[in-house]
C-alpha positions in Angstrom: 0.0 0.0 0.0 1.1 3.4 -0.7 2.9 5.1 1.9 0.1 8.5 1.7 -2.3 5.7 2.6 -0.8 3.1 5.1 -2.7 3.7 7.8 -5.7 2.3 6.0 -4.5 -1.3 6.2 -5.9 -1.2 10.0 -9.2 -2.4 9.6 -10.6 -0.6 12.6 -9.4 2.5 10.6 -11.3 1.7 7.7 -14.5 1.4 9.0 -14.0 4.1 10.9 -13.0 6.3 7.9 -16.1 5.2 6.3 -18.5 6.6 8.8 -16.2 9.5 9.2 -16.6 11.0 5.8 -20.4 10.7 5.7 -20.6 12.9 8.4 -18.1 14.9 7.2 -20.1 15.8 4.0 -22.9 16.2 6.1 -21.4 18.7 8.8 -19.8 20.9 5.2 -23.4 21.0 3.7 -25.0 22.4 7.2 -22.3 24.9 7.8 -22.9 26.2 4.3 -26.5 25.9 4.6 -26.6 27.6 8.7 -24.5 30.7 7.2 -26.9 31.0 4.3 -30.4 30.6 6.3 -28.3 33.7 8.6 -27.9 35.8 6.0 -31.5 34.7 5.0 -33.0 36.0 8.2 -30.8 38.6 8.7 -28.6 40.0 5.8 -26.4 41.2 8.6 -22.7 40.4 8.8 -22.3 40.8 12.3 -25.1 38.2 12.7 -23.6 36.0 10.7 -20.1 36.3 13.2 -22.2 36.3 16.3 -23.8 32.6 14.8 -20.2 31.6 14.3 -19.0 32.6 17.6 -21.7 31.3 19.8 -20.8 27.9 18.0 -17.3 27.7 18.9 -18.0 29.3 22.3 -18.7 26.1 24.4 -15.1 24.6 22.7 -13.4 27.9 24.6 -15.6 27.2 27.9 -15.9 24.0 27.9 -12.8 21.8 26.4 -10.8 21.6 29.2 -13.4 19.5 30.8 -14.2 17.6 27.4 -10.4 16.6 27.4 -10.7 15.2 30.9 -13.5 13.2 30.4 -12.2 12.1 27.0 -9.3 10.8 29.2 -11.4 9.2 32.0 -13.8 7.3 29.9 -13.8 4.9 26.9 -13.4 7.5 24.1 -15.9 5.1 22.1 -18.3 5.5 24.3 -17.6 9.6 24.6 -18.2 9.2 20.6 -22.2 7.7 20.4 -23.3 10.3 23.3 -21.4 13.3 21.4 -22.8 11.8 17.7 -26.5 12.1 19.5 -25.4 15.4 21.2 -24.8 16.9 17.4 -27.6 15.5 15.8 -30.7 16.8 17.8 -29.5 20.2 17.3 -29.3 20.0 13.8 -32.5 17.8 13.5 -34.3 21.2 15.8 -32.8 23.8 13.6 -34.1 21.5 10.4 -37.3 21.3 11.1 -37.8 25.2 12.3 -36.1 26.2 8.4 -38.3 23.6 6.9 -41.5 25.0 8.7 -40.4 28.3 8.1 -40.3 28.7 11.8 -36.9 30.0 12.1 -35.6 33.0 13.7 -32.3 34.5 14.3 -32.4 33.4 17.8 -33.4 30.0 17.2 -30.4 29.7 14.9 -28.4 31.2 17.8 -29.7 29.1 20.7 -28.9 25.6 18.5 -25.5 27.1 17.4 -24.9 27.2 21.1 -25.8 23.5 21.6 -24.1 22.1 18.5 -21.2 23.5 19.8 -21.5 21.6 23.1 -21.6 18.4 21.4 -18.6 19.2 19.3 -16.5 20.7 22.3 -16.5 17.1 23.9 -17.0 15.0 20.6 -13.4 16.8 19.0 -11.0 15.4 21.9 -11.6 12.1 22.2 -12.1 11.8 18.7 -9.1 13.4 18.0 -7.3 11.4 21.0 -9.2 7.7 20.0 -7.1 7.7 16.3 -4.0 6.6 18.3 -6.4 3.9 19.9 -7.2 2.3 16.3 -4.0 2.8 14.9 -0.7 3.1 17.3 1.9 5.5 17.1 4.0 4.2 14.5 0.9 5.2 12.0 -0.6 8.1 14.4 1.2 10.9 11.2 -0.5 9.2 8.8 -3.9 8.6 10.5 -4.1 12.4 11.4 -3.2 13.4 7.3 -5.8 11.1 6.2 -8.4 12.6 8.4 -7.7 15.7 7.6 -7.7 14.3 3.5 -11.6 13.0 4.7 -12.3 16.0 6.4 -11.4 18.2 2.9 -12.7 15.4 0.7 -16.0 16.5 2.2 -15.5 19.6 1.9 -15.0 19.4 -2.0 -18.4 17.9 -2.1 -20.7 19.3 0.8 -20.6 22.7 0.1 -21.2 22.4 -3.9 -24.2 20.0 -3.1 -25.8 22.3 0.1 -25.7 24.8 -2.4 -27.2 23.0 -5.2 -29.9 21.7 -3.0 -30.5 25.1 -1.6 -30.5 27.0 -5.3 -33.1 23.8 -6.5 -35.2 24.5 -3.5 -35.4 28.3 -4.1 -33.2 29.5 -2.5 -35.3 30.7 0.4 -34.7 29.5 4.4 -36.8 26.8 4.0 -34.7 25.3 1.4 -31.6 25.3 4.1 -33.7 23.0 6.6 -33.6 20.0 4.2 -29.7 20.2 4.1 -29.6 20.6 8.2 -31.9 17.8 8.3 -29.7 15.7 5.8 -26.5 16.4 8.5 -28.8 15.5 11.3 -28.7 11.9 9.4 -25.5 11.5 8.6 -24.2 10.7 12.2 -26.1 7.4 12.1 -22.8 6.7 10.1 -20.3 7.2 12.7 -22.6 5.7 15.1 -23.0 2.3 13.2 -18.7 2.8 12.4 -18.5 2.9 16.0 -20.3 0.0 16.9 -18.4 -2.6 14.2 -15.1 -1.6 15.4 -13.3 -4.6 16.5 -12.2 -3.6 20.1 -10.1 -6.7 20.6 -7.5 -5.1 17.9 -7.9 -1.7 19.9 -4.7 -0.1 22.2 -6.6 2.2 24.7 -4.3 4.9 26.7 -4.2 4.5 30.5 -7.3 6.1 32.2 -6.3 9.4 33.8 -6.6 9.2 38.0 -9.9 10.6 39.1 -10.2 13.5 41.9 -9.4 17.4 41.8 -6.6 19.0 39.7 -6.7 17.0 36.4 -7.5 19.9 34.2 -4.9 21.9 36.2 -2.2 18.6 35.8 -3.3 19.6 31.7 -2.4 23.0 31.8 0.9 22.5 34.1 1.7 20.0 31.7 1.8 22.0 28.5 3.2 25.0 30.5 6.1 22.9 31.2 6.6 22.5 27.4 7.6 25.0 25.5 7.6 23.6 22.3 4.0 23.0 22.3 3.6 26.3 24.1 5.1 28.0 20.6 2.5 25.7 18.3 -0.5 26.5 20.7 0.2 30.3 20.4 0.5 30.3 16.7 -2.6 28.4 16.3 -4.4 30.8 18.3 -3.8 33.7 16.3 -4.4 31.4 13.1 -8.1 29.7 14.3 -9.3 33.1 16.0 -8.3 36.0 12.9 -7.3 34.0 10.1 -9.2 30.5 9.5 -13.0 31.8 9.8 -13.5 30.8 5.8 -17.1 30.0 6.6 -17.8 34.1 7.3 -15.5 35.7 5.0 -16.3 33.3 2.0 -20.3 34.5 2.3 -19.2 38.0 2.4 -17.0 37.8 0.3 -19.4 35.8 -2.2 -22.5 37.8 -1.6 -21.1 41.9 -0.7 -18.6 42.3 -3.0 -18.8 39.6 -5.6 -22.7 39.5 -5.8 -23.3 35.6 -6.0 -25.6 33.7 -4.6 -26.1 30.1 -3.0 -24.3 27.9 -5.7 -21.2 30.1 -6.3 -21.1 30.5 -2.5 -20.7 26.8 -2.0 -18.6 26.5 -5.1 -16.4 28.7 -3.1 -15.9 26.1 -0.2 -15.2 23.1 -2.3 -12.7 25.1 -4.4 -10.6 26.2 -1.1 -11.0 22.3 -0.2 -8.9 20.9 -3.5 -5.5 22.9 -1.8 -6.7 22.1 1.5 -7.0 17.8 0.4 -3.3 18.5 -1.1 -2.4 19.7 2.1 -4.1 17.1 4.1 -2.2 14.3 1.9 1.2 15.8 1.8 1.3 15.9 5.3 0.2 12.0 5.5 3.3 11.1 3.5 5.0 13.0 6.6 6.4 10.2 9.1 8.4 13.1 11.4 6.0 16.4 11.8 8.3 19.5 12.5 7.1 22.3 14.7 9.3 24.6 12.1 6.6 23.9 9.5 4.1 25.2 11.6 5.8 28.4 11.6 6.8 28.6 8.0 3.1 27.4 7.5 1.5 30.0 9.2 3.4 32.8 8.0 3.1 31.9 4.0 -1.1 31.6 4.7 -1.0 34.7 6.4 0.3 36.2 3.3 -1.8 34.6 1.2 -4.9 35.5 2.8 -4.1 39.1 2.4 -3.7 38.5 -1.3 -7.6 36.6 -1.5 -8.8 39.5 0.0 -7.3 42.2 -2.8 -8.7 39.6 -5.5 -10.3 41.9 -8.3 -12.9 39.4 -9.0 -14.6 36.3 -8.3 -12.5 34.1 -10.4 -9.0 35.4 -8.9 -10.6 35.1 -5.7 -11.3 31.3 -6.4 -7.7 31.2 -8.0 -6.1 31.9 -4.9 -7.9 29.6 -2.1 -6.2 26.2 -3.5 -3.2 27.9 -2.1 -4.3 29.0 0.7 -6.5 25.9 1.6 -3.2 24.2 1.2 -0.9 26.2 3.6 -3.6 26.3 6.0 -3.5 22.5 6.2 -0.1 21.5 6.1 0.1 24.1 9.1 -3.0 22.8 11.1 -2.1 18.9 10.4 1.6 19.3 10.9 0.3 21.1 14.7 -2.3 18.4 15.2 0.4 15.9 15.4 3.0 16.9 16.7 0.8 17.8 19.4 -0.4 14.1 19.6 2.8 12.4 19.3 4.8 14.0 21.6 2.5 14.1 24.4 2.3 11.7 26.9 -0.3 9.2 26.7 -2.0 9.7 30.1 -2.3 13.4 29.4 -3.1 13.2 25.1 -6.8 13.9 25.8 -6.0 16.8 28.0 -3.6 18.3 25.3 -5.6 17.6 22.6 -8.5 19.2 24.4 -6.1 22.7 25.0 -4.8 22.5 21.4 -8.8 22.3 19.9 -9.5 25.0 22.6 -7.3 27.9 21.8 -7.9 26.8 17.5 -11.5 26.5 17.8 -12.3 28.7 21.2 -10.8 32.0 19.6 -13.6 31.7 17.3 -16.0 33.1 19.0 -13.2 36.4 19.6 -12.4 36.8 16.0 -15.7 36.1 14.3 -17.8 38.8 15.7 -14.9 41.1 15.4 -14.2 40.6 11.8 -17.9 40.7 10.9 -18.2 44.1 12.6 -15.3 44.7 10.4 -16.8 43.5 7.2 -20.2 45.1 8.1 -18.0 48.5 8.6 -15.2 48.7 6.0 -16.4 46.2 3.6 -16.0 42.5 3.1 -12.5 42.3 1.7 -11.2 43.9 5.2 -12.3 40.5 7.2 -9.4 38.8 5.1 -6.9 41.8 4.7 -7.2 42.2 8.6 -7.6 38.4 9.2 -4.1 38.1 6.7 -2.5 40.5 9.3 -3.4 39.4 12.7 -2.3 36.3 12.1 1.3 37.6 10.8 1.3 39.5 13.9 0.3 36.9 15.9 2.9 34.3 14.6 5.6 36.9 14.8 4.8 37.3 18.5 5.3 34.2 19.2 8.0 33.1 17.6 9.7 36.4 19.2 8.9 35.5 22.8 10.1 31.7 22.1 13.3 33.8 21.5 13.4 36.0 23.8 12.7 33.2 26.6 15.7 30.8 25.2 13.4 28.5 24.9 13.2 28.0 21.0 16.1 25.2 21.0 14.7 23.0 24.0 11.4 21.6 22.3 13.8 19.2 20.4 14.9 18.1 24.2 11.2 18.3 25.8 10.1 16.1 22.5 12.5 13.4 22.9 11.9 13.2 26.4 8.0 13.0 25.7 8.8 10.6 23.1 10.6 8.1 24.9 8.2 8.5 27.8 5.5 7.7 25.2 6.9 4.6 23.8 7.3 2.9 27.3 4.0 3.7 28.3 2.5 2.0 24.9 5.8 -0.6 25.0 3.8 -1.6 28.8 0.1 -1.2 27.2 1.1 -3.5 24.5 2.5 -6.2 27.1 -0.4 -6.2 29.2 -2.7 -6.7 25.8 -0.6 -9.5 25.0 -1.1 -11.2 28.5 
């Protein structure tokens, strides 16, 4: 089998690939149709950030805790609740669009809730890879969810908005793509329930009482390499990665297009982002240097999107930066992963999705203000330009602290620590 593609050869993986892109396409087409039935009720930018914020919020408030639990409980189990925890939400919001029933607020209040289930669905999924697959293949497994993630992206937001544009256009047209997403985690839940748990490695259970979510954050503080990722990707998730926003502005204030262009929009930015995805599967030894570089190059690049001319440079130019932005996030994701140890990987994971995901709900209403007051293009130009600053800042401090040449030492150390643990894990299995 093709290195790009090794991991695959786990059958556990497989199947749980399987379910994993059906609800992948599903959760594209209801972020594409949610931003539309916004602009729907609203035609307000700001709304539009507020609706993107409020989802994101609970990862900010509440992933800590997630990252606990995701390392105190069979992440398999964590997975059916938080796949049940997503799809009433989306089945609610559904059926108000479809009944014409919706309201700004409603779309607010289930943004909230969605966002719940994801804050404690995206740490142990994002810890339980290493469960199906080992270390040895943990790079590769990480890639190709990412390739899944984009694969659905190429496809979900060109069919929401074909279904949306055959239904009319209207709000009630976006309830029959929620409801479709609402569907699609029967998939994951039947994945879940073939796995073969016999061939499955699970990570010791973290001790219970006070102090675990501080034992996290003492943890990471005592690393400075993954200090220096987590910074960057703060500065990336909160100004520069909120495509779902900027791409409707962008589509329907300056370029004019409606629902079908819009959505043509998210699956054109998701051809670079697969390339990223994939490149970094063929990636055996993730490098926290690429992060960097990474971040830097698509905070360029996002500055140049948002000076496009037209429509057709603008959709030129998101290949490219589809593709820095994932090489960056997937080269963070696992280096974050594999050089943390095992006890603690739900905990970290839970801090990395928290300051990538929970700076969301900062940035989005901030650049949709911006985009409601200096025009559209701004929420990229000044997206492009926080994130610059951002990575500067911390690549400067990392500097200034004399830390920026330990991570390799912390790393190792992590490393080794990390292969004894599993080295003892896989012993015990074998007895």
């Amino acid at each position: 089998m093709s290195p790009t593609f090794r991991a695959l050869s786990n059958r556990n993986y497989r199947i749980y690939a399987t379910g994993a892109v059906v609800s992948n396409v599903g959760t594209w087409m209801q972020r594409v149709a949610q931003d539309w039935l916004v602009l729907q009720l609203t035609s307000s930018g700001t709304a539009l950030g507020i609706t993107t914020g409020l989802q994101f919020l609970p990862a900010l408030l509440l992933s800590p805790i997630a990252g606990v639990v995701a390392d105190r409980y069979p992440k398999r189990t964590v997975l059916r609740v938080t796949q049940v925890a997503m799809a009433v939400p989306a089945a609610v919001l559904g059926v108000l669009a479809v009944t014409g029933a919706a309201q700004a607020w409603h779309v607010y209040v289930i943004a909230f809730l969605f966002g719940v289930g994801t804050a404690f669905d995206a740490p142990a999924r994002q810890s339980f890879v290493v469960e199906m697959v080992g270390r040895d293949d943990l790079a590769n497994a990480v890639g190709l969810n990412s390739a899944s993630f984009n694969s659905a992206r190429l496809v979900g937001p060109a069919l929401a908005g074909l279904l949306i544009a055959a239904g009319g256009g209207g709000a009630r047209a976006t309830g029959w793509v929620i409801l479709l997403n609402a569907v699609s985690y029967l998939a994951v839940i039947a994945s879940l329930q073939r796995l073969d748990t016999s061939r499955l490695h699970p990570s010791p259970v973290a001790r219970r009482g006070p102090g675990a979510v501080r034992d996290g954050a003492r943890y990471v503080r005592s690393r400075p390499d993954l200090m220096l990722i987590l910074t960057i990707v703060f500065f990336v998730g909160t100004f520069g990665m909120n495509f779902q926003m900027t791409s409707a502005l962008m589509a329907t204030e300056v370029f004019h297009k409606g629902a079908g262009e819009y959505g043509i929009l998210g699956s054109v930015m998701a051809i670079g982002s697969l390339g990223g995805a994939l490149l970094a599967a063929r990636r055996e030894a993730p490098r926290a240097r690429l992060v960097v570089i990474g971040a830097l190059v698509f905070s360029v690049l996002e500055v140049t999107a948002g000076l496009m001319p037209t429509y057709l440079t603008y959709a030129v130019v998101l290949p490219f930066l589809g593709l820095t932005a994932l090489t960056m996030v997937t080269t963070a994701n696992a280096t974050i992963q594999m050089t943390s140890s095992p006890e603690m990987r739900g905990r970290v994971s839970a801090l990395y999705l928290m300051v990538f995901m929970g700076g969301t709900p900062i940035g989005s209403p901030i650049l949709g203000w911006v985009g409601e007051t200096f025009g559209a293009r701004w929420t990229l130009v000044g997206g492009g330009i926080m994130t610059a600053f951002g990575v500067l800042l911390a690549l400067g401090l990392a500097v200034r602290a004399g830390s920026i040449e330990r991570p390799t030492m912390a790393m190792t150390r992590d490393a080794l620590h990390l292969r004894r643990s599993e080295a003892v894990e896989d012993a015990d299995l074998a007895s």
